[in-house]
Backbone as CSV, one residue per row, in Angstrom:
resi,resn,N_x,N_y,N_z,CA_x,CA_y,CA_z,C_x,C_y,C_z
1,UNK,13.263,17.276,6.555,12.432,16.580,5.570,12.860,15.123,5.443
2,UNK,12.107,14.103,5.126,12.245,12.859,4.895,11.400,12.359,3.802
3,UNK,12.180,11.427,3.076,12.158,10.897,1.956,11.350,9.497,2.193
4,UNK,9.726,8.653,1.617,9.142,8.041,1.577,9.228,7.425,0.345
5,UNK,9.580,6.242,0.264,9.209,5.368,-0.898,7.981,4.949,-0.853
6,UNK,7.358,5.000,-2.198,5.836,5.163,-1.913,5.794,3.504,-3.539
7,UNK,5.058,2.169,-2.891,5.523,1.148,-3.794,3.852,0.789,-4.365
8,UNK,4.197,0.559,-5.576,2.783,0.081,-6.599,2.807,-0.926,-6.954
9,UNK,1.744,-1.936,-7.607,1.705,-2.766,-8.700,2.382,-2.494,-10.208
10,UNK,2.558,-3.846,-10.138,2.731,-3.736,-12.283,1.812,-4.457,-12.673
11,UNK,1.366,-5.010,-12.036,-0.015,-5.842,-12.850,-1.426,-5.451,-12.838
12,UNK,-1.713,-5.974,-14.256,-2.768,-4.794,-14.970,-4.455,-5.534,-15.020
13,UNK,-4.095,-6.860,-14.490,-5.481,-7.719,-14.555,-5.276,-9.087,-13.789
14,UNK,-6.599,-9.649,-13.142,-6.790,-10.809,-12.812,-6.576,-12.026,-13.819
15,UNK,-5.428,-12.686,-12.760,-5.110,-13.651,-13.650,-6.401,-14.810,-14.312
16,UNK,-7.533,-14.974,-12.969,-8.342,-16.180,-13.070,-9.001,-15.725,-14.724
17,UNK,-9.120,-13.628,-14.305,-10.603,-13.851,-15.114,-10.268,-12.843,-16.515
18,UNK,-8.900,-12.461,-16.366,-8.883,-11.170,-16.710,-9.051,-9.825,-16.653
19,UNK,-10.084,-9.798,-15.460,-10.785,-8.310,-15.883,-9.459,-7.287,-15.611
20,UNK,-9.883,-6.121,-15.873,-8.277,-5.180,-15.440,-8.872,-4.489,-14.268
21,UNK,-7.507,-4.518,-13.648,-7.200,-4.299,-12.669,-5.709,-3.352,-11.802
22,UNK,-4.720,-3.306,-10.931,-3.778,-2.420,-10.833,-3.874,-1.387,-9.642
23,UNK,-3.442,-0.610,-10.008,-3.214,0.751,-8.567,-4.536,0.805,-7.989
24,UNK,-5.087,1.196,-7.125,-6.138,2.427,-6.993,-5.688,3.132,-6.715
25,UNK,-5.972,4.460,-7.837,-5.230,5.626,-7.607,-5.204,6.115,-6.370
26,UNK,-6.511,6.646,-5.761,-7.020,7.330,-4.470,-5.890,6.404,-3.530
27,UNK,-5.667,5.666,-3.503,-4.356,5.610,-2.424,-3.073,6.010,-2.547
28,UNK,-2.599,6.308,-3.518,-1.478,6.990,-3.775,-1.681,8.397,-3.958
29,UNK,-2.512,8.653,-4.092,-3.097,10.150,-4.307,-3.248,10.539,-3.004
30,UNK,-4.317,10.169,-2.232,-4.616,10.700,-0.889,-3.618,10.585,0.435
31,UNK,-2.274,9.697,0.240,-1.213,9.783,1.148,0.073,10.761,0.631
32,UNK,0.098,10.464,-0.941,1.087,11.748,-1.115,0.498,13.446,-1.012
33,UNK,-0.506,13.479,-0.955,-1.236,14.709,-0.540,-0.709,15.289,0.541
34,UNK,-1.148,14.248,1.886,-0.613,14.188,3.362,0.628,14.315,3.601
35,UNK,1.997,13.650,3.218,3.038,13.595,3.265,3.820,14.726,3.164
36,UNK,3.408,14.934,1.419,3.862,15.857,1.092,3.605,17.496,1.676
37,UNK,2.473,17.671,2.280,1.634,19.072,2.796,2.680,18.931,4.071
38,UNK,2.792,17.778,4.701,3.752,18.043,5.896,5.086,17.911,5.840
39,UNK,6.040,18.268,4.419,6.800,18.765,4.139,8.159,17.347,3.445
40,UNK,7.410,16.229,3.481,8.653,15.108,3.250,8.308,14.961,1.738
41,UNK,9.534,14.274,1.394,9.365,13.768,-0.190,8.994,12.757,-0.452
42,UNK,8.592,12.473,-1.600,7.946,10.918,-2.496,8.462,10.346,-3.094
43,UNK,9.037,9.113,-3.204,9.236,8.483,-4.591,8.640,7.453,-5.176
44,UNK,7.916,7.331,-6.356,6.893,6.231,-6.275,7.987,5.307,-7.566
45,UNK,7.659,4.255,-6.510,8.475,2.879,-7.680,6.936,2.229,-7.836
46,UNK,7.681,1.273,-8.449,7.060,-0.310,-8.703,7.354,-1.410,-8.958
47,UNK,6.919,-2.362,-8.958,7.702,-3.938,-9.021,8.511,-4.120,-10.145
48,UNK,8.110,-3.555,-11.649,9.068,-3.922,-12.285,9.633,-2.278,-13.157
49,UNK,9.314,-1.415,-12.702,9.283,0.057,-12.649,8.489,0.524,-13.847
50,UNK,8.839,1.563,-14.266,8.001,2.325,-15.785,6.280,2.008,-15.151
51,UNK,5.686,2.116,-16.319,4.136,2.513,-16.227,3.687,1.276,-15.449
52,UNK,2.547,2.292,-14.367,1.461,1.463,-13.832,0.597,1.432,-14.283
53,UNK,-0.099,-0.013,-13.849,-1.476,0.260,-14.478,-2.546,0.556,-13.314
54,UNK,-3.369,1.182,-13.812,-4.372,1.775,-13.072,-6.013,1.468,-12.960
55,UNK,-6.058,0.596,-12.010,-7.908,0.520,-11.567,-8.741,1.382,-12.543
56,UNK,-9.513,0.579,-13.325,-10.304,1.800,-14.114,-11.384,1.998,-13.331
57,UNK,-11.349,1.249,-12.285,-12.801,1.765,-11.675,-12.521,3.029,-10.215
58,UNK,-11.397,3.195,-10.242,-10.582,4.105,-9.011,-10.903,5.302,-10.046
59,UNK,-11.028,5.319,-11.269,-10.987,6.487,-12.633,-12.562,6.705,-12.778
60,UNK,-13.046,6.611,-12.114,-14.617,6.734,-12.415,-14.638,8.569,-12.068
61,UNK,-15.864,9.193,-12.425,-16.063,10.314,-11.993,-16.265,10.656,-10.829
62,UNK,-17.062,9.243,-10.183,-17.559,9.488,-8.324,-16.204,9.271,-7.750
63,UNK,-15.435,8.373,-8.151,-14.237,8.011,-7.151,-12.993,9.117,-7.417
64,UNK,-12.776,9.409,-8.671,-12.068,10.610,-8.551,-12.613,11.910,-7.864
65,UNK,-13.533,12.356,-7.742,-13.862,13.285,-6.683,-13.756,13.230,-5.499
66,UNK,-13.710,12.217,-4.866,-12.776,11.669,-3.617,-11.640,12.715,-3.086
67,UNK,-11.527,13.256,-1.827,-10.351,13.455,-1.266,-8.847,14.028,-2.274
68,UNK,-9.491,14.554,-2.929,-8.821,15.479,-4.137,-8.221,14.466,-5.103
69,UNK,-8.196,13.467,-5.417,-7.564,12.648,-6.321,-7.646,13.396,-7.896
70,UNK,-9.043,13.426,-8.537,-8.894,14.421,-9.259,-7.377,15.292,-9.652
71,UNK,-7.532,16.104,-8.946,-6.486,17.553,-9.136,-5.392,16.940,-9.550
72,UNK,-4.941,15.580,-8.696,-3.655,15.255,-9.455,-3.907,14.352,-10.490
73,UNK,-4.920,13.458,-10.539,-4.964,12.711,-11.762,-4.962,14.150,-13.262
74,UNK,-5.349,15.276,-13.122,-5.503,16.208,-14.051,-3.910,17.267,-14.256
75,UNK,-2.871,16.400,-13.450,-1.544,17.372,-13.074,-0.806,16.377,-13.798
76,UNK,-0.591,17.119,-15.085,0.480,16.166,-15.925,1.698,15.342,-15.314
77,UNK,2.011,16.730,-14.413,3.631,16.457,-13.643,3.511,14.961,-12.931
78,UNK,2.331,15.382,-12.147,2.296,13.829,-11.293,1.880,12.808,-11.851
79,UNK,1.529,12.584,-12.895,0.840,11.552,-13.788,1.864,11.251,-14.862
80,UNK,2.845,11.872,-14.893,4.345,11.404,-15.317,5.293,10.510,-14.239
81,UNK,5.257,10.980,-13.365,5.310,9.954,-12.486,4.904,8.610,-11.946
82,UNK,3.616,8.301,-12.429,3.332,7.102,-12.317,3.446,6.879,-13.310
83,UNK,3.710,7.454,-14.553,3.814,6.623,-15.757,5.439,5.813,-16.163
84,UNK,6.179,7.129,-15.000,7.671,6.071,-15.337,8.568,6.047,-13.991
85,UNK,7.848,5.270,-13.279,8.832,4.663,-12.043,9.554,4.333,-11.630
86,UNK,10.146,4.210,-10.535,11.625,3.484,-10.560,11.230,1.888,-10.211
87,UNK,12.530,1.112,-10.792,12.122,-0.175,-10.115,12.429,-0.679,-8.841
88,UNK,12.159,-1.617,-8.206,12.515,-1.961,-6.641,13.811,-2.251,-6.534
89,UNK,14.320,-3.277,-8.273,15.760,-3.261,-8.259,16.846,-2.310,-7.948
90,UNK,16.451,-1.061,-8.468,17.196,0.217,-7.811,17.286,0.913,-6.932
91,UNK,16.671,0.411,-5.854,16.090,1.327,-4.790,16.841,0.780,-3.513
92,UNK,17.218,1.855,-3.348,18.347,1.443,-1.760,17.942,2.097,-0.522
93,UNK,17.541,1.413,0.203,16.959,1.747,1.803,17.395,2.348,2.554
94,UNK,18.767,2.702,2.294,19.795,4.082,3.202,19.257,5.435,2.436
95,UNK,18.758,5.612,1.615,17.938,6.749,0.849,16.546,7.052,1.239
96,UNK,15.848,6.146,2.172,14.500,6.802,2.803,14.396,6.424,3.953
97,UNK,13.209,7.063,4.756,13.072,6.689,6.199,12.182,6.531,6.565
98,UNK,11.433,6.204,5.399,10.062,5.289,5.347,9.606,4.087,4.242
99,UNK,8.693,3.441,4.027,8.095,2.975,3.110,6.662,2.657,2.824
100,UNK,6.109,2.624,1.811,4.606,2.793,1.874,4.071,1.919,0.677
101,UNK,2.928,0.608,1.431,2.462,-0.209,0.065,1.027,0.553,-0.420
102,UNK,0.798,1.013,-1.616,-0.599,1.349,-1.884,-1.232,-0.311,-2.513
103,UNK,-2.273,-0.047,-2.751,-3.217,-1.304,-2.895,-3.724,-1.046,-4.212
104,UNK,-4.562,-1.722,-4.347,-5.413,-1.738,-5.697,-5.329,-3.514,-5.890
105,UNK,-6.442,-3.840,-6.442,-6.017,-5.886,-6.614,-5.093,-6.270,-7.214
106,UNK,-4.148,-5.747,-7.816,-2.808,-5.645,-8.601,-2.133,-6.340,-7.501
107,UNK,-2.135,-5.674,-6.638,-0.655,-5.799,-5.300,-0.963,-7.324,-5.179
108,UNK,-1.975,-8.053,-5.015,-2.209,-9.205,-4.894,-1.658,-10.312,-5.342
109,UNK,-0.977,-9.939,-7.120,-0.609,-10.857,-7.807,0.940,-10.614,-7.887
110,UNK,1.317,-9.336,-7.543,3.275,-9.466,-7.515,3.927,-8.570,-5.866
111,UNK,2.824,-8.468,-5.406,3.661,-7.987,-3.607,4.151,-8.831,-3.162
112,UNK,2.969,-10.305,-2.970,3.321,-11.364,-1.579,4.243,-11.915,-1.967
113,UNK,4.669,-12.040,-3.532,5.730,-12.924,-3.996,6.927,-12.436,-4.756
114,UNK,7.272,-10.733,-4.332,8.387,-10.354,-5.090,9.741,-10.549,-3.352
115,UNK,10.652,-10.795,-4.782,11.712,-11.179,-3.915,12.275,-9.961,-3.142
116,UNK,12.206,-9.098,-4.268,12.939,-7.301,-3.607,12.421,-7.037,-2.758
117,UNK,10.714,-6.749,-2.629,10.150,-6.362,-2.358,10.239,-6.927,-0.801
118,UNK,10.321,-8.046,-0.440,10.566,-8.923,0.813,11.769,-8.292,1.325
119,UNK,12.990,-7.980,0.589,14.054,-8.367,1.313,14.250,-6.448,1.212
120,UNK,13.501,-5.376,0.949,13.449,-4.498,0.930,12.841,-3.735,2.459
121,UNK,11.464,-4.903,2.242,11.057,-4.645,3.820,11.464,-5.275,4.992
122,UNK,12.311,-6.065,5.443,13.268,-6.790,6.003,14.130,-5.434,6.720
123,UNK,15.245,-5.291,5.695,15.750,-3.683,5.615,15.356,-2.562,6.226
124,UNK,14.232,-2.437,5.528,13.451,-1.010,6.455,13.224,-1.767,7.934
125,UNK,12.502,-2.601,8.207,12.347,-2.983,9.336,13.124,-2.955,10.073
126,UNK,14.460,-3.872,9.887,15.514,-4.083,10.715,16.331,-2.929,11.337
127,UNK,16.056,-1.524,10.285,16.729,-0.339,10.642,16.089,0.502,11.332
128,UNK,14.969,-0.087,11.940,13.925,0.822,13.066,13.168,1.840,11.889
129,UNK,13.459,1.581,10.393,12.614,2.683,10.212,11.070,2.121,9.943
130,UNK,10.025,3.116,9.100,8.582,3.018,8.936,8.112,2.120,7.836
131,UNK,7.413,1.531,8.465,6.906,0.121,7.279,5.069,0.459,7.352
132,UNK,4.753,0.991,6.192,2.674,1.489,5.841,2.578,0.745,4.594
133,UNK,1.681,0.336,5.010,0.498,-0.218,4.095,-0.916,0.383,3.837
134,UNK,-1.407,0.259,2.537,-3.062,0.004,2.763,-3.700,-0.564,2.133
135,UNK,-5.299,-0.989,2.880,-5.672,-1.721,2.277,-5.412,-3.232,1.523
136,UNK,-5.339,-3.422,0.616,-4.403,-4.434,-0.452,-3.012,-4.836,-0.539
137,UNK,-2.562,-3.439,-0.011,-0.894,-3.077,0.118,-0.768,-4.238,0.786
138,UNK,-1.295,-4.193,2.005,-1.026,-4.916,3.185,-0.748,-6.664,2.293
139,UNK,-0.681,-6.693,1.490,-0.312,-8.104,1.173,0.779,-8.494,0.731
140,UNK,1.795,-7.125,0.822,2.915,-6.953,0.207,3.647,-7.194,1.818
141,UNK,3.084,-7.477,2.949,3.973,-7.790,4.018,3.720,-9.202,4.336
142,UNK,3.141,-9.919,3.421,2.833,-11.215,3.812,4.190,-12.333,3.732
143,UNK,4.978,-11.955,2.532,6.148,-12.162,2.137,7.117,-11.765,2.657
144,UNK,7.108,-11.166,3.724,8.305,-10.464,4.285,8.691,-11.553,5.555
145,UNK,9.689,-10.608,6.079,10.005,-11.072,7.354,10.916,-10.724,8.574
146,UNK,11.754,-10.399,9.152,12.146,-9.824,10.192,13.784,-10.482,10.084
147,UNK,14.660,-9.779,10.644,16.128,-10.250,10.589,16.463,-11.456,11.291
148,UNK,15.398,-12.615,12.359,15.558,-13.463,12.581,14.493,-14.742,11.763
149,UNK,14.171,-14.510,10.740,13.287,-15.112,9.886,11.596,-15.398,10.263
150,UNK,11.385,-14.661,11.613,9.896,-14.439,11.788,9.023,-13.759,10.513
151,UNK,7.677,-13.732,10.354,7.032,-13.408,9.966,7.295,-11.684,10.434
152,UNK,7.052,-10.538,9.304,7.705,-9.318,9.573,6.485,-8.994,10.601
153,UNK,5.499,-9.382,10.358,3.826,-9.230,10.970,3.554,-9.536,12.425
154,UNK,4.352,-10.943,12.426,3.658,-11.767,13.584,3.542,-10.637,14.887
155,UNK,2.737,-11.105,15.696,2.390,-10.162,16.839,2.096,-8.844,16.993
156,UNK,1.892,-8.330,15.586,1.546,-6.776,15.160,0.125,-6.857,15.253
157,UNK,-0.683,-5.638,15.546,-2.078,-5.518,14.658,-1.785,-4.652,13.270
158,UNK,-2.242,-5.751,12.744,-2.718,-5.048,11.163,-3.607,-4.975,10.809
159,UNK,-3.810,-4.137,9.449,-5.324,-3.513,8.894,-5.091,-3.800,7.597
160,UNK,-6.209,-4.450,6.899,-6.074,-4.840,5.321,-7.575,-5.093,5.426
161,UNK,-7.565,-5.033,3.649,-9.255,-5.034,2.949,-9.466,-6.613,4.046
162,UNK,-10.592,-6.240,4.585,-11.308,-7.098,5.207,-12.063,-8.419,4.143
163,UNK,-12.332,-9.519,4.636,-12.945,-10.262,3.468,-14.382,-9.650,3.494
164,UNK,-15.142,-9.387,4.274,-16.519,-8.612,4.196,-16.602,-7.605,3.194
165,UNK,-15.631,-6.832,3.073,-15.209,-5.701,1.990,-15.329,-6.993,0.698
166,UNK,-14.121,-7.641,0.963,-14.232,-8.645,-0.745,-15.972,-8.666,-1.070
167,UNK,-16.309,-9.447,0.044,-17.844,-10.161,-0.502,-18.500,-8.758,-0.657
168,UNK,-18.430,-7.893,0.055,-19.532,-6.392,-0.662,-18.978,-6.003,-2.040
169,UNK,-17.757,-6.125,-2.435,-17.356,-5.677,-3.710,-17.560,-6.603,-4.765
170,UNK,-18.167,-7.698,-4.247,-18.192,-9.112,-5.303,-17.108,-9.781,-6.120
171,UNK,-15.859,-9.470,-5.277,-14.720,-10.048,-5.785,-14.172,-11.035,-5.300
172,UNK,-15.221,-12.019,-4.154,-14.406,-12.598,-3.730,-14.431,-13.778,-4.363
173,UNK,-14.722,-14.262,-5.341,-14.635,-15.065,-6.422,-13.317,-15.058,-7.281
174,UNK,-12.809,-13.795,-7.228,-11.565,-13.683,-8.478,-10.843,-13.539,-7.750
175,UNK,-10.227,-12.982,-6.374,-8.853,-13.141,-5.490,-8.624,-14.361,-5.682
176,UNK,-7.162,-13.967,-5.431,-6.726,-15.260,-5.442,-6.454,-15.715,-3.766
177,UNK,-6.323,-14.833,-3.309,-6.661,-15.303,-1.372,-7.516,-14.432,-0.436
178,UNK,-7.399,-14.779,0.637,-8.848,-14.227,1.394,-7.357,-13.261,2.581
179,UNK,-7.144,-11.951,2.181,-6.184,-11.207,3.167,-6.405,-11.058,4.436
180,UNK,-7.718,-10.809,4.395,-8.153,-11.260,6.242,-7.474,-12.724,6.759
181,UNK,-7.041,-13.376,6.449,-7.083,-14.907,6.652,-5.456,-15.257,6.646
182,UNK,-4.913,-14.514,6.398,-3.687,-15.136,5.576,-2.594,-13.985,6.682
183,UNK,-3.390,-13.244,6.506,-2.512,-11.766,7.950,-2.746,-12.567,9.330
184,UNK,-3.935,-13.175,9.602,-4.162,-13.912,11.221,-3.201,-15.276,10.698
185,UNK,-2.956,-15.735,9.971,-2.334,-17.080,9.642,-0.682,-16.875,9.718
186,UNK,-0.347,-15.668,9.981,1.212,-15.290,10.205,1.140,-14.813,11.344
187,UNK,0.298,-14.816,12.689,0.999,-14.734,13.452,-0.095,-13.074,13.748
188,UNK,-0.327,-12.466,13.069,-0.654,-11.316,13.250,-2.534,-11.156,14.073
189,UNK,-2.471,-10.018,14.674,-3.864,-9.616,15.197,-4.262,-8.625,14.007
190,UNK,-5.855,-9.237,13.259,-5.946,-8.704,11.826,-7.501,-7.983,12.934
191,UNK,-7.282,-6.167,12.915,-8.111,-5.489,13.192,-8.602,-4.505,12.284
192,UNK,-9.734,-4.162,12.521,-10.782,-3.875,11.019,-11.591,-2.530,12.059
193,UNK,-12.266,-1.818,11.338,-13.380,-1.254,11.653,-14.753,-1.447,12.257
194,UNK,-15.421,-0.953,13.050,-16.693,-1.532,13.114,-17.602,-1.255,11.563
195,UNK,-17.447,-0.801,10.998,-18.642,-0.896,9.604,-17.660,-0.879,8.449
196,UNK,-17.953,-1.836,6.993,-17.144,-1.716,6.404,-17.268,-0.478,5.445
197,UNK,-16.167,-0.181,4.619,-15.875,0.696,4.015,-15.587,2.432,4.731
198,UNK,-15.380,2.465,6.447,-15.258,3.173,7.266,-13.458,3.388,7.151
199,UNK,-13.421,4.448,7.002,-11.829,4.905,7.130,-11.032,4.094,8.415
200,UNK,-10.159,3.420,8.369,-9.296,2.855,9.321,-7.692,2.613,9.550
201,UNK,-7.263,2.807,10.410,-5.418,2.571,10.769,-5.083,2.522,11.823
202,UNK,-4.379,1.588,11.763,-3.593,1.496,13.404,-1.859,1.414,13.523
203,UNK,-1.522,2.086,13.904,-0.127,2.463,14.089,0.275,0.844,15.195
204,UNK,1.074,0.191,14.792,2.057,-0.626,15.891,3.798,-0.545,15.996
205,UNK,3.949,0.062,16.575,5.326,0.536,17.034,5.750,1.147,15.408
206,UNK,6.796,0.822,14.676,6.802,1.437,13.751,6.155,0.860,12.106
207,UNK,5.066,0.119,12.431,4.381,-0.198,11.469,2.851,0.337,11.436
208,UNK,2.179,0.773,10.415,1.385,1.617,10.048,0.412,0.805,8.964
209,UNK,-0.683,0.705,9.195,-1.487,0.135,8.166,-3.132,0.371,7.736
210,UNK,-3.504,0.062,6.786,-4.862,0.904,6.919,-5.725,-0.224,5.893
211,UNK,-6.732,-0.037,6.157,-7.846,-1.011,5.941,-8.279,-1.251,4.420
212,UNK,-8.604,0.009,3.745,-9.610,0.110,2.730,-9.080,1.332,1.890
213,UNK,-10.024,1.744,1.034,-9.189,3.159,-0.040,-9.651,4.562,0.926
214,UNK,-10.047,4.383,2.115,-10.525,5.378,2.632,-9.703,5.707,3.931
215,UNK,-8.760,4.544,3.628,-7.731,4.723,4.960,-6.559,5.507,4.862
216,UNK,-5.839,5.666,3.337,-4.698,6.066,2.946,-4.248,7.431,3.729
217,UNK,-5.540,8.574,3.670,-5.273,9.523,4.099,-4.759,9.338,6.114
218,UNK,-5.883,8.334,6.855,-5.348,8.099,8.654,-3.615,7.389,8.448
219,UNK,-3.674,6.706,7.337,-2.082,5.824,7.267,-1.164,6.835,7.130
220,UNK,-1.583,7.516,6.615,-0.717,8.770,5.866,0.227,9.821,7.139
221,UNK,-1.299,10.276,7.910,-0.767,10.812,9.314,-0.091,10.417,10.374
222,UNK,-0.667,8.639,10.375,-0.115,8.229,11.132,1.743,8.525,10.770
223,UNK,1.900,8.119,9.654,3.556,7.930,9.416,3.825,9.265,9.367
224,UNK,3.080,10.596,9.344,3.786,11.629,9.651,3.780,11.832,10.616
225,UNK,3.058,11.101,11.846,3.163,11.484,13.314,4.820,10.767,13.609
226,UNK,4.570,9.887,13.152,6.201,8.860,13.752,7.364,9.555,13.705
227,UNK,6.695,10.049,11.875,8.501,10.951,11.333,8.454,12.166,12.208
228,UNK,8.164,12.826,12.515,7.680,13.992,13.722,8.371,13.567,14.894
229,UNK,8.117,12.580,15.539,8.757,11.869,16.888,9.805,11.331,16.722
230,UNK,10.889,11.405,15.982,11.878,11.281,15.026,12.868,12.164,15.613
């Protein structure tokens, strides 16, 4: 069995506009599903630990019916868990043999620019182990970087919310950057789906990443295929 740090937002709204904002659940939901069914453990932190906040629109009735999200949003046990997290400050990288960013527009405003969080994935990297993202997550590797101060990205293909996704969701007014843009601007090959909102991931050597909220579950396998070849 192997132990996955599974990392969230703490922030609960857009700075420009306010609206609220935070996790989407369905990505933390639909990869610890996966993980866990193939027998490894979870630990979900967050940037500054204790309660996340949560996408109220990931809480809708259509989107919780999604890929079982539901069942656990309705499982006290696991919904204690996101309510009191560990922080990144405590979290030591000889204790897992993976790591995993979920998304939601939260990640946007404290991933690219937490210090732990950088020098956390540095760590995992440098030790050959598993570095996943999705979606949004993926902005939590923008800040990173590699044990010779490269970009942790450069020359990878990665998968993150596409800006086409922004403009269909009508948010691309309130980001504060365009993630398609900013992943090719480090160096990286930023690959997407042919249609948006289509489940997507692409495994590069031991980095794992996925497109949209519909990817969590392909990101998910992918990093249990790796830990498997392990």
């Amino acid at each position: 069995m192997s132990t996955i740090l599974v990392v969230t937002t703490s922030v609960p709204s857009y700075e420009v506009s306010g609206r609220r904002t935070g996790l989407w659940l369905g990505e933390l939901t639909h990869f610890v599903d996966v993980v866990e069914a193939a027998g490894h453990a979870t630990v979900i932190a967050s940037i500054d630990g204790g309660f996340v906040p949560i996408d109220p629109e990931s809480l809708s009735h259509e989107v919780l019916a999604q890929g079982g999200t539901r069942a656990r949003y309705d499982d006290p046990a696991f919904m204690d868990r996101v309510r009191n997290t560990v922080s990144l400050k405590d979290v030591d990288v000889a204790d897992f043999d993976a790591i995993y960013l979920t998304g939601g527009h939260g990640v946007m405003f404290d991933f690219p620019t937490d210090e732990r969080l950088a020098v956390l994935l540095r760590e995992f990297d440098g030790a050959g182990k598993i570095v996943s993202a999705v979606c949004h997550g993926t902005a939590g590797l923008l800040g990173a970087t590699r044990a010779d101060g490269a970009p942790l990205i450069a020359g990878r293909r990665i998968a993150g919310f596409s800006w086409n996704e922004e403009v269909l969701a009508g948010l691309d007014a309130i980001v504060p950057f365009n993630l398609e843009e900013r992943i090719a601007a480090l160096g990286a090959t930023y690959v997407q789906a042919d249609e948006a909102w289509a489940p997507f991931a692409v495994t590069d050597g031991t980095v794992v990443t996925g497109q949209n909220p519909a990817s969590a579950h392909p990101v998910a396998e992918g990093v249990v295929a790796l830990l498997a070849a392990r």
